[in-house]
Each structure stands twice: as structure tokens, then as C-alpha cells.
N, C-alpha and C positions, 0 to 999 in steps of 0.2 A: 382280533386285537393282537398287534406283534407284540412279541415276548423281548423285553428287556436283558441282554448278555450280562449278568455279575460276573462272569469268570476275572478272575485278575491275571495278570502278565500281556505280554502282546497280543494282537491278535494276527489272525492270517492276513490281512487286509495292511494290520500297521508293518508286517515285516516284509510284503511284498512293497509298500509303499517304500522302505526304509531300502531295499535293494534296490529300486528303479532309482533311488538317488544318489546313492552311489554309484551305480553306473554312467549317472550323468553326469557328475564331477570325475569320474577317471576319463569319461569320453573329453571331456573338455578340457583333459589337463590339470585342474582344478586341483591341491593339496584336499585330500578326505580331512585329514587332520591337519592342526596347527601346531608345528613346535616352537616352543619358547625361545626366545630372543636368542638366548645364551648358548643353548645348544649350538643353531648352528653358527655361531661366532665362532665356537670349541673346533666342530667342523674343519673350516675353513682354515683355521691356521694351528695345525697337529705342532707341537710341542716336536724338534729336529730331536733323533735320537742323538745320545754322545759319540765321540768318536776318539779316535785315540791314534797315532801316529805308530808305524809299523817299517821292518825293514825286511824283507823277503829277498834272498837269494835263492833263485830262479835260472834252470841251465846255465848258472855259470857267470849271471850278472846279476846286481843288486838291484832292487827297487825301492822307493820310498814310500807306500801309503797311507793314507788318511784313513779309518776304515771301522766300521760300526764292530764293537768286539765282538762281536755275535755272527760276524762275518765266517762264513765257510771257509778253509780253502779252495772247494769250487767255482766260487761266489766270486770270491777274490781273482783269481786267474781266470774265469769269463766276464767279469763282470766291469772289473776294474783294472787289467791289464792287459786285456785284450788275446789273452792266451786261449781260443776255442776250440784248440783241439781235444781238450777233455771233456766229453758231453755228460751231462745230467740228463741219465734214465731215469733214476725210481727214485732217486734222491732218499733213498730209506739202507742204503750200503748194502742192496740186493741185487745190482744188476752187472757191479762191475766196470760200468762205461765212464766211469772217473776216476779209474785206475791210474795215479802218479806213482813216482819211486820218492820217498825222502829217505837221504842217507841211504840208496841203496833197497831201503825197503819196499813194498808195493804197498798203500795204503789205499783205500777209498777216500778220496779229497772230499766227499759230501757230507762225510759224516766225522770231519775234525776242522777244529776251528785254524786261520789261516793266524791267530795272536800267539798260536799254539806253536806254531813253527819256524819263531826269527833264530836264525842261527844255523838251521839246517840244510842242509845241499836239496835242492827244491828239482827234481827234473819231471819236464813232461814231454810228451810224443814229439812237441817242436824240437825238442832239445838232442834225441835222440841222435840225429843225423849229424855229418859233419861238412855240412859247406851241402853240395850235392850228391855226398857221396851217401847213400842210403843205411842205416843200421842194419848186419845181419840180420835181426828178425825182418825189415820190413823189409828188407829183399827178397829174403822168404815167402813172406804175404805174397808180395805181388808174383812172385813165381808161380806162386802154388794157389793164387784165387785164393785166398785164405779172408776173403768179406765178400760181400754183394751191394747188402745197402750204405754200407761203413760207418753207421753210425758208432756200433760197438770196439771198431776196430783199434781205436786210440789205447783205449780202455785192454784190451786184448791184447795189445803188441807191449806195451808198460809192463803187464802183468806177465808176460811170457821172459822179456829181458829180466824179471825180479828173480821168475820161477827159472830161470834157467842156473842163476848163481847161486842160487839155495839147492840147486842137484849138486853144482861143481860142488859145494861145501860140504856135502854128505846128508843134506836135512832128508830124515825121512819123510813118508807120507803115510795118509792110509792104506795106500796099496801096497807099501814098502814090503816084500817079503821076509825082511831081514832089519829093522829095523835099528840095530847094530854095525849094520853091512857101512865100508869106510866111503865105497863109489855107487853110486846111484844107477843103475841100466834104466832109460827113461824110454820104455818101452809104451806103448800106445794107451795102457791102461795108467800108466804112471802122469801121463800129459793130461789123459783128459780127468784126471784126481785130482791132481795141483792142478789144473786150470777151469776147476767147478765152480769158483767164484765169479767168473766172467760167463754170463749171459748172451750168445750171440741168437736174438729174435729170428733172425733170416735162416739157422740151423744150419750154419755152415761149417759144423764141426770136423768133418773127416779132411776137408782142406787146411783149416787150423791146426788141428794135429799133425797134420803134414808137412807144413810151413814150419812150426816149433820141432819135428824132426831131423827135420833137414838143417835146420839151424845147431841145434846141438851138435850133430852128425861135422856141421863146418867149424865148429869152435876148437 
């Protein structure tokens, strides 16, 4: 006489039943589940974020943008002004490769807002050059092989024009000997100090420092 299952819960039979059915509603395309009406109404038409009117002077010209306040200034100048020669590496202000100058300064564009910045002298690696005539650093680079893949390079040459006027001015560093001292010696250990913020992946450092020596050395 078979013996009657009381056990409660599924059994092995209802949960292989209950997977061969799902499997055949994902084979078939089929929704497993049904979502309510509303949901995907919500979906389909996302609420535009706000946005708010901007003026960016940019190497030397103004611009006028439209632009979500939440907007980077990397965001901003790849995104919406067409400016790509600053690239997003890590986009976390670790890698360097969105190195701009405002006001002279180097900052990582990825990790400051671009509503942050109406007012300020905005330059990036386009800016650098004058007509065709190349900027001492990027002369440098190219002299001296100072990239391979160039991704970082933008980022690298920004950052060497900032660090080059913060030796002229006397700024120490951590290698400074003399941290008092009124003139900078930006000897090889002093370059690749002030220039540990920039990341070059391809490890093309001994031509970087070479590039930014030479340049100093022409200034």
C-alpha cells in the first residue's frame, strides 16, 4: 500500500516542475512577472533633471551652457563643448588624465563641479598652443617620446605647465631639501614628486621627466 507524503512545503517534483516553467517563459521571451501599469508608465518617461544656465571661459573664449548642476567640469568640456582632449581615467581624482589649469592652477576637472567655475580662466591642453606653434612642454613630449599610448598625456602636459610655475614661485615639495630655500633645483627626484599625481599606465616615466627637464632647463 503506498504511503501518503504529509510533509508540508514544496516538494522535489513541485520545484523542478516550477523551474521547467520558467525556463520556458525566459525561452520564449515571455515576462516571468507582470509589472503594474504604473510602473512602467514611470519607466518610460523619467522626470528631465533641472538645469540651469552657465558661462565658462574656456582658453580664452566664453561659452554659454545649459547644463545639469551636478554637471563635472569634465562632463562639461567632453560632453558638451566638445573639448576631448582632457580624458576620464578613474574619474575618482586618482589618475590625473583630466588635469586642466584654472586660474593657473592644476586641478582634476573630475572631481569639481563645472557651476563651480563661471568666472575663472578655464585652460586645457587645446588651449595650450599658439596657432601652430607648440607649448614648450609639448615640444618637450614630443622630443623626448614623453607618451606611447597618449591617453594620459593631456593630463601630463596641464599638470607639468602648473608644476613648472609653482617651482618658478618657490613652492616647496616633499622632496624639497630646504623647504625655506627662495629657488627650486628641479632635479629628477623633485619632478617625479610634484608630478605623482599623474598616472602614466604605459610607464613612460624616465621620458616624462626628461621632457619636463628639458623644459624647465628652456624656460
Amino acid at each position: 500500500m503506498a504511503k501518503t507524503d504529509t510533509r508540508s512545503g514544496p516538494t522535489r517534483r513541485t520545484v523542478l516542475e516550477g523551474g521547467v516553467a520558467t525556463g520556458v517563459l525566459l525561452a520564449t521571451g515571455l515576462p516571468v512577472y507582470a509589472e503594474p501599469a504604473g510602473a512602467v508608465a514611470a519607466a518610460a518617461s523619467p522626470t528631465p533633471a533641472p538645469t540651469m544656465p552657465m558661462s565658462l571661459r574656456i582658453n580664452a573664449k566664453d561659452f554659454a551652457v545649459e547644463l545639469d548642476p551636478r554637471t563635472t567640469l569634465l562632463d562639461a568640456l567632453r560632453n558638451h563643448l566638445g573639448l576631448t582632449g582632457s580624458k576620464k581615467g578613474c574619474d575618482h581624482g586618482q589618475c590625473g588624465a583630466c588635469t586642466v589649469l584654472v586660474d593657473g592652477r592644476r586641478i582634476n576637472s573630475c572631481m569639481t563641479l563645472a557651476a563651480m567655475h563661471e568666472g575663472d580662466e578655464i585652460t586645457t591642453v587645446e588651449g595650450l598652443a599658439e596657432g601652430d606653434r607648440l607649448h614648450p612642454v609639448q615640444a618637450a613630449f614630443v622630443a623626448r617620446d614623453g607618451f606611447q599610448c597618449g591617453y594620459c598625456t593631456p593630463g601630463q602636459i596641464c599638470s607639468a605647465v602648473a608644476m613648472l610655475g609653482e617651482a618658478r614661485a618657490g613652492w616647496p615639495s616633499h622632496a624639497s631639501a630646504d623647504v625655506a630655500a627662495v629657488s627650486v633645483a628641479l632635479t629628477d627626484a623633485e619632478i617625479r614628486e610634484r608630478m605623482s599625481g599623474n598616472i602614466c599606465r604605459c610607464a613612460a616615466y624616465p621620458n616624462i621627466v626628461a621632457a619636463i627637464r628639458d623644459a624647465a632647463e628652456g624656460a
